[in-house]
PAZA-826208 format. One record per residue (C-alpha): residue number from 1; chain; x, z, y. Coordinates in steps of 0.05 Angstrom, whole numbers, plus 5000, padded with zeros to 4 digits. Layout:
<tigus>
TIGU   k c   c1   c3   c2
TIGU NUM A    X    Z    Y
...
</tigus>
This chain:
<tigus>
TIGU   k c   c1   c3   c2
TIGU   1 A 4045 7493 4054
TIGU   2 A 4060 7494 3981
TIGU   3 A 4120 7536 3993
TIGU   4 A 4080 7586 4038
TIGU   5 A 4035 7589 3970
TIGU   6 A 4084 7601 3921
TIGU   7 A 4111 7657 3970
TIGU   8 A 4050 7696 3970
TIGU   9 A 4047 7688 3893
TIGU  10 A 4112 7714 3883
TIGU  11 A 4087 7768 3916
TIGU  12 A 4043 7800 3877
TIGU  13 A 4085 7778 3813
TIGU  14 A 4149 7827 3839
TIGU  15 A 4091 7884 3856
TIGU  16 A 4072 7911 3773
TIGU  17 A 4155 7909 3756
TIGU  18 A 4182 7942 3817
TIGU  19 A 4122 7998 3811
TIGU  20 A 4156 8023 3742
TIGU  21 A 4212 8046 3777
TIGU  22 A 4188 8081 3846
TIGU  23 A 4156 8136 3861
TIGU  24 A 4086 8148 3888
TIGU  25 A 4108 8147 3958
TIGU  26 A 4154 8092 3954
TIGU  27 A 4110 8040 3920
TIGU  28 A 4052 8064 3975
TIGU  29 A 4105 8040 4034
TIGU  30 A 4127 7984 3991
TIGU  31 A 4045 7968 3977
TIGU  32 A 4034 7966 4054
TIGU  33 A 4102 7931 4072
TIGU  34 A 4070 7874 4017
TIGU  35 A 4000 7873 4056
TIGU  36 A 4040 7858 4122
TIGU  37 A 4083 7802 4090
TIGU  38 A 4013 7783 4058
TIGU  39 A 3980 7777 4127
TIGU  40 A 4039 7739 4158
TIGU  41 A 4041 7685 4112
TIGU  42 A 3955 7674 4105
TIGU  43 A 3968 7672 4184
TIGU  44 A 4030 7622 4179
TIGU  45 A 3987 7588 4123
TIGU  46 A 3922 7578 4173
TIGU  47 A 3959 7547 4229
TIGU  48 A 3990 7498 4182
TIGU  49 A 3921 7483 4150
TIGU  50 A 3892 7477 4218
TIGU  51 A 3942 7429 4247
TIGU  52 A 3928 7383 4190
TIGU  53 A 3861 7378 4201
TIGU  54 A 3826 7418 4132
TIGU  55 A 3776 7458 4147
TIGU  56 A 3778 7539 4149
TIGU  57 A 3728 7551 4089
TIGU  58 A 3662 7546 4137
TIGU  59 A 3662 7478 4165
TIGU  60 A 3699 7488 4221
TIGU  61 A 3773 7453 4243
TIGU  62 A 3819 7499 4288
TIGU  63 A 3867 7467 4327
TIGU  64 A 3916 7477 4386
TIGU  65 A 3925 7402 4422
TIGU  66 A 3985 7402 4461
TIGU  67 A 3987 7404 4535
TIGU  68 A 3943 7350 4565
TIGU  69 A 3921 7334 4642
TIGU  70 A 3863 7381 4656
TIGU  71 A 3794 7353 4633
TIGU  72 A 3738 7328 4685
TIGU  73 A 3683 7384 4672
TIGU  74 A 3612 7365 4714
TIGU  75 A 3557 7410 4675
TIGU  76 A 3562 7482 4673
TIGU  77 A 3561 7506 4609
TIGU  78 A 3544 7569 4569
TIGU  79 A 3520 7602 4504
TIGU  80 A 3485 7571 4455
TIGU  81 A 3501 7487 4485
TIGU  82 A 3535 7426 4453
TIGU  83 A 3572 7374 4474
TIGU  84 A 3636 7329 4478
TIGU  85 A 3646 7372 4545
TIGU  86 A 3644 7438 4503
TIGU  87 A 3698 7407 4465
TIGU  88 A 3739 7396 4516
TIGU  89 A 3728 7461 4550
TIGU  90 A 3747 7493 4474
TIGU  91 A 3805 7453 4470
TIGU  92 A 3830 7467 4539
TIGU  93 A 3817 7548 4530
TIGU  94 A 3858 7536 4461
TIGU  95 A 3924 7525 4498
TIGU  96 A 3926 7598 4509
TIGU  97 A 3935 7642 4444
TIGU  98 A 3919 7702 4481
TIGU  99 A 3850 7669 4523
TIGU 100 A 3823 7632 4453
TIGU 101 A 3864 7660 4393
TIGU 102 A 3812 7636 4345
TIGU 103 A 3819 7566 4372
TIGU 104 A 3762 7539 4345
TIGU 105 A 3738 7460 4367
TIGU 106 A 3671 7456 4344
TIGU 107 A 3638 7422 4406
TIGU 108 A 3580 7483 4399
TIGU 109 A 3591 7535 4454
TIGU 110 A 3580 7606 4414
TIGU 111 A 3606 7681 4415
TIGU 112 A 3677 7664 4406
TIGU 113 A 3682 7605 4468
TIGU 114 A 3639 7659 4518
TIGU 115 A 3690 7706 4502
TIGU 116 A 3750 7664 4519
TIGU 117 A 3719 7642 4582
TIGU 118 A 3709 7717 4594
TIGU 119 A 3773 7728 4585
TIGU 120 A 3805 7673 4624
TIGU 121 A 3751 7691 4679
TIGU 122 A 3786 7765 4682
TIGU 123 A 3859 7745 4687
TIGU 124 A 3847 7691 4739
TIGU 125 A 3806 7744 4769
TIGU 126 A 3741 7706 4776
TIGU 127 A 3693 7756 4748
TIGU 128 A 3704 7813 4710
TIGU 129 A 3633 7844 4690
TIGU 130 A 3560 7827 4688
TIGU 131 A 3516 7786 4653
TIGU 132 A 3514 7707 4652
TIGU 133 A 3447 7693 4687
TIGU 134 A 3473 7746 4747
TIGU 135 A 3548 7737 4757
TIGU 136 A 3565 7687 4713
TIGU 137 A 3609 7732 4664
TIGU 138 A 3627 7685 4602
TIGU 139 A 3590 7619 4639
TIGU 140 A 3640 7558 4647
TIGU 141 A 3618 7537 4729
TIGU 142 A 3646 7516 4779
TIGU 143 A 3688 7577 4800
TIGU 144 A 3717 7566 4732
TIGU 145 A 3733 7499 4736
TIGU 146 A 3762 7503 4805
TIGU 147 A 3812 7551 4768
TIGU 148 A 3827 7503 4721
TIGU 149 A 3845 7460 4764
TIGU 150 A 3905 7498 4793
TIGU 151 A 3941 7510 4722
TIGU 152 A 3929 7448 4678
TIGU 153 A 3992 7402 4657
TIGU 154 A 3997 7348 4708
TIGU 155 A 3951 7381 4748
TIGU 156 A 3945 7353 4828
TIGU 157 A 3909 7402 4859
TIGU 158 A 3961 7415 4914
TIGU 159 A 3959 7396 4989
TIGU 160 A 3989 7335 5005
TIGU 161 A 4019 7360 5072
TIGU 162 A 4036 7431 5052
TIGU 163 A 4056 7434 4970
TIGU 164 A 4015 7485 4960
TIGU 165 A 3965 7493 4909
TIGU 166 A 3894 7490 4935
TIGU 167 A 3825 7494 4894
TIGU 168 A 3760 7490 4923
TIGU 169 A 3686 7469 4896
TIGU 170 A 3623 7451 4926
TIGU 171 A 3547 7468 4921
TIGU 172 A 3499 7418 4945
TIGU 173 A 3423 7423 4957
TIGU 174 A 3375 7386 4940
TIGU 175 A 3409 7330 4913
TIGU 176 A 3360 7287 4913
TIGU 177 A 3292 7268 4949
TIGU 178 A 3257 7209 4999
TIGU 179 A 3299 7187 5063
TIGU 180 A 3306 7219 5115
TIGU 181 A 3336 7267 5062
TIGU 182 A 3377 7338 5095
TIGU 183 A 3427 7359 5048
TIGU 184 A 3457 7431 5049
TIGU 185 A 3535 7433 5028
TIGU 186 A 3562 7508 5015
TIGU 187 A 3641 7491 5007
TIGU 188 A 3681 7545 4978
TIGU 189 A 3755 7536 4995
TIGU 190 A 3820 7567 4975
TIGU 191 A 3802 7592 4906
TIGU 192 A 3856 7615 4898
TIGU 193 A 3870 7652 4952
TIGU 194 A 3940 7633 4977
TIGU 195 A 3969 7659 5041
TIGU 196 A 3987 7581 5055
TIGU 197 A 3948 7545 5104
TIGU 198 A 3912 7485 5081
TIGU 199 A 3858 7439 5111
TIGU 200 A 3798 7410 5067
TIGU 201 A 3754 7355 5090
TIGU 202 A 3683 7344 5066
TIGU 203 A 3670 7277 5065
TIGU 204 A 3595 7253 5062
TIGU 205 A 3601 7179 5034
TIGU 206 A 3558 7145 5082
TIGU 207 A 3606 7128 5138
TIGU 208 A 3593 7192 5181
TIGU 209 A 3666 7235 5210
TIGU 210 A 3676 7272 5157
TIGU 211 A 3675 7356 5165
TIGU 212 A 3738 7392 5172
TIGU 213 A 3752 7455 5144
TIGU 214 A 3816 7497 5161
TIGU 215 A 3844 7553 5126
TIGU 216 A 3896 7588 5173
TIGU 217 A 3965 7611 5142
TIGU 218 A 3951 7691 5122
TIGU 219 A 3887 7690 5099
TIGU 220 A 3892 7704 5034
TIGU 221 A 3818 7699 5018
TIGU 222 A 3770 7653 4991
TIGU 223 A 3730 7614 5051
TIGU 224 A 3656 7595 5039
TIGU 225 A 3616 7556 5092
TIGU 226 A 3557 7514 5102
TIGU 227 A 3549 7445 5128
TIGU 228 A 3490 7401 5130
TIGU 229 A 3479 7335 5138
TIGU 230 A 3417 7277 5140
TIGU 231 A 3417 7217 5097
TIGU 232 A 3376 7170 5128
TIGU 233 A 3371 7115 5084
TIGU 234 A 3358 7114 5021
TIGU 235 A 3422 7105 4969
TIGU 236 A 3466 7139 4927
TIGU 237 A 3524 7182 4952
TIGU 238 A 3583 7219 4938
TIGU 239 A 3595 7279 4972
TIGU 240 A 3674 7303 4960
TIGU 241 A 3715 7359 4983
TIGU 242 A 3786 7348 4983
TIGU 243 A 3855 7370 5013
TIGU 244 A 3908 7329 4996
TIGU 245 A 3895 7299 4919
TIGU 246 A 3854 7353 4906
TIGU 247 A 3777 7332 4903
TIGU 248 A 3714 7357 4879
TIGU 249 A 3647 7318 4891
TIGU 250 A 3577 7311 4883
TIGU 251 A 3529 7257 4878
TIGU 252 A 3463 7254 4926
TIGU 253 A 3405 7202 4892
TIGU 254 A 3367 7191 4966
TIGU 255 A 3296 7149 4946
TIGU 256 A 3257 7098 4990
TIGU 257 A 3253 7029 5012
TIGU 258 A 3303 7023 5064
TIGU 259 A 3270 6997 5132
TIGU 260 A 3211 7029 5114
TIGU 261 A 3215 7091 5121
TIGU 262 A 3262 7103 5176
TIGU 263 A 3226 7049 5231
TIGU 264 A 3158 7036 5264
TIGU 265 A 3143 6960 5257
TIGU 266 A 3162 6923 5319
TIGU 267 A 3207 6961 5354
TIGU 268 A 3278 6970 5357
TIGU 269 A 3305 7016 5294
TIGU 270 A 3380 7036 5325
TIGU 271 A 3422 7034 5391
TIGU 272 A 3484 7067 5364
TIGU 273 A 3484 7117 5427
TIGU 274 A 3509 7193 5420
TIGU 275 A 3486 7237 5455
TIGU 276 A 3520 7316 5466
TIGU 277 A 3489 7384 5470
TIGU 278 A 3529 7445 5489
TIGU 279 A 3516 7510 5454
TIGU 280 A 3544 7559 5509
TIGU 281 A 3515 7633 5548
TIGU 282 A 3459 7632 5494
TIGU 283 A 3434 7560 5507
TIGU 284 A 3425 7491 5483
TIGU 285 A 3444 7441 5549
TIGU 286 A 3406 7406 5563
TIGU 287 A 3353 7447 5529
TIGU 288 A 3303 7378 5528
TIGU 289 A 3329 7313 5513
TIGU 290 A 3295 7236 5509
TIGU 291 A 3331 7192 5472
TIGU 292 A 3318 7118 5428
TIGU 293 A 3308 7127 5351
TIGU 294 A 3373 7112 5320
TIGU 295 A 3416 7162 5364
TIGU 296 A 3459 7214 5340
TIGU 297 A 3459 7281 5372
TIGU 298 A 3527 7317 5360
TIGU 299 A 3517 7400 5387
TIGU 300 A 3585 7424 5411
TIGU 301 A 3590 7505 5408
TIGU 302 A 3628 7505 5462
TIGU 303 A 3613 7583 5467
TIGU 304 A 3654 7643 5452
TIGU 305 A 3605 7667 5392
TIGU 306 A 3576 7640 5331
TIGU 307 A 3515 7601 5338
TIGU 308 A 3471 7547 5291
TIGU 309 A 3420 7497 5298
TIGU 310 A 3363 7508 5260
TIGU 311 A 3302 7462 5260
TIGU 312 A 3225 7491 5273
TIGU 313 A 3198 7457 5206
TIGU 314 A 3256 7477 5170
TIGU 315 A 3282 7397 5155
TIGU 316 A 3350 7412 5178
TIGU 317 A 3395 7465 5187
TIGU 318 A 3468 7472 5219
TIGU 319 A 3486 7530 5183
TIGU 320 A 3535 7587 5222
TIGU 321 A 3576 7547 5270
TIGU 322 A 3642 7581 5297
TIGU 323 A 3662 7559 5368
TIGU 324 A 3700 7494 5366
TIGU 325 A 3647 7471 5313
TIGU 326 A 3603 7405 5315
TIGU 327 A 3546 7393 5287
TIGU 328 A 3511 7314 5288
TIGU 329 A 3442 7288 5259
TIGU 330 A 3417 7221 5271
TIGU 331 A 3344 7212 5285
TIGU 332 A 3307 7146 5253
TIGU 333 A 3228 7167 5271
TIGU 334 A 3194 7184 5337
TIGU 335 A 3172 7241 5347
TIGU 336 A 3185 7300 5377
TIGU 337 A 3246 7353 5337
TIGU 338 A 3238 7423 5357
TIGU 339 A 3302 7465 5342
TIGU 340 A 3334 7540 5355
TIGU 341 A 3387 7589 5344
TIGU 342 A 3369 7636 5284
TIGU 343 A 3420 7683 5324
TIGU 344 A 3401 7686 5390
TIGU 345 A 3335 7647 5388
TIGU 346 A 3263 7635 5347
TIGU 347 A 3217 7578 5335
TIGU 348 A 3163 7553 5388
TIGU 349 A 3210 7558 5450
TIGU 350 A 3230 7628 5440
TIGU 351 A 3301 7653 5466
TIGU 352 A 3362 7600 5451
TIGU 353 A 3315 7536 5432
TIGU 354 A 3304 7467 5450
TIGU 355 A 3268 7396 5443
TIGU 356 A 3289 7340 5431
TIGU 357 A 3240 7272 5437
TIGU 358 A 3255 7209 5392
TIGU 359 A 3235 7143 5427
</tigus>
């Protein structure tokens, strides 16, 4: 650093001689040839001042770290928040002259680390326009992060079977509330839209078969569907999405007292018995079922069209179910659970509906 000094003092020293000498033209392309030098060596003289931790004049440190594994983000952050997470996200942008030349690690997300999310969100081709509160141009979310995940140093976001890189990212709602609790999952798969085929399973942490999703090879697309599921006790639980070593999860808080909520005193609570409904020719079979509290009803779509299960009081919902898709809720409280197709039926009995009476 002391030589870089000296340099730019020597500098101005050779300017007043050499002018004596030239002409007007000459010492103006000399003069400018002497900015650019100039420039160069403040530039050289930054990065060395950065890299040994002095500050840049205003408080602030700038520095590049060196590769690292890629951080573990879980808020989504934006303009004008703080936090050792910012930091991270700053550093992590800062491995990329061209995404964060400024390179500044404050741990305060302003102008300059919106604008290097922006542009890491257009060359991974996330989002290229808009404003943060619509599409999420210059917001660090999930889509963001999923990227991330696919080009950090010592990265595992591949499939186990396949070796090809996967990303995906999940959206659950609510993610909390009193048992029996429905939770709505909207997995979006293949982020980043490989041609390779690659299966993701959605796991829902309380012992239930985990979902399946499977991305066929050619379809170089992202995949978004929705899954629901009923937590019927209360607990905390860890929703995760994976495909090979690849996860992303999600915690569900579900409240209560457990036997209190999901019984009626003095009779039995569970029998462990499935039952199965077919979804075919714009039906539910059989279209009214008795069964003991505790049971689990699995509906098959055993059709050759999409079709859902959607309940009349709106407490659960299958979401879109392609043919060759299940769908299972277990039922803890008598009564009686009235149910359709959004598709092809309505609620109160009309078109593809059914009934189904808890014991």
């Amino acid at each position: 650093m002391r030589k870089l000094k000296a340099a730019i003092l020597a500098v101005f020293l050779l300017l007043p001689s050499a002018a004596s000498a030239l002409t007007q033209a000459e010492i103006n392309a000399q003069t400018q040839s002497i900015l650019n030098q100039l420039a160069q060596l403040q530039q050289q003289l930054n990065q060395l001042t950065a890299a040994s931790g002095q500050t840049n004049g205003v408080g602030v440190v700038s520095v590049v770290p060196p590769l690292y594994s890629c951080p573990s983000f879980v808020r989504t952050l934006k303009l004008g928040m703080s936090g050792s997470d910012v930091t991270e996200l700053q550093q992590f942008l800062a491995r990329s002259q061209i995404i964060y030349p400024e390179a500044q690690v404050t741990g305060y997300f302003g102008v300059l680390t919106q604008t290097a999310v922006q542009r890491w969100q257009v060359k991974y081709n996330i989002v290229s326009s808009g404003a943060p509160e619509s599409t999420g141009y210059g917001v660090a979310g999930p889509r963001t992060y999923a990227s991330f995940g696919t080009r950090c140093s010592g990265s595992s976001s591949t499939n186990s079977t396949t070796g090809d890189i996967v990303g995906g990212y999940i959206r659950v709602t609510p993610t909390s509330g009193a048992a029996p609790l429905p939770v709505s999952v909207v997995a979006t798969v293949n982020t980043v839209r490989s041609c390779a085929a690659a299966t993701y399973s959605l796991d829902w942490g309380d012992g239930a078969p985990p979902q399946q999703i499977f991305i066929p090879a050619g379809r170089c697309e992202e995949v978004t569907e929705t899954h629901t599921h009923t937590y019927p006790n209360p607990g905390t639980q860890t929703i995760k999405l994976s495909s090979g070593a690849h996860v992303s999860a999600a915690t569900v808080y579900v409240s209560g007292t457990a036997g209190v909520q999901t019984q009626i005193q003095g009779q039995p609570t569970s029998t462990g018995a499935t039952t199965l409904v077919q979804m075919s020719s714009n039906s539910f079979t059989p279209r009214t079922l008795a069964v003991a509290r505790g049971t689990t009803v699995t509906w098959s779509n055993t059709d050759s069209m999409m079709h859902n299960v959607t309940a009349d009081n709106g407490s659960y919902a299958s979401g879109d179910m392609p043919p060759g898709r299940t769908y299972s809720l277990t039922l803890t409280i008598a009564g009686t659970y009235s149910y359709y197709c959004s598709i092809h039926g309505g609620p109160g009995g009309t078109g593809m509906s059914g009934i189904i009476v808890v014991n």
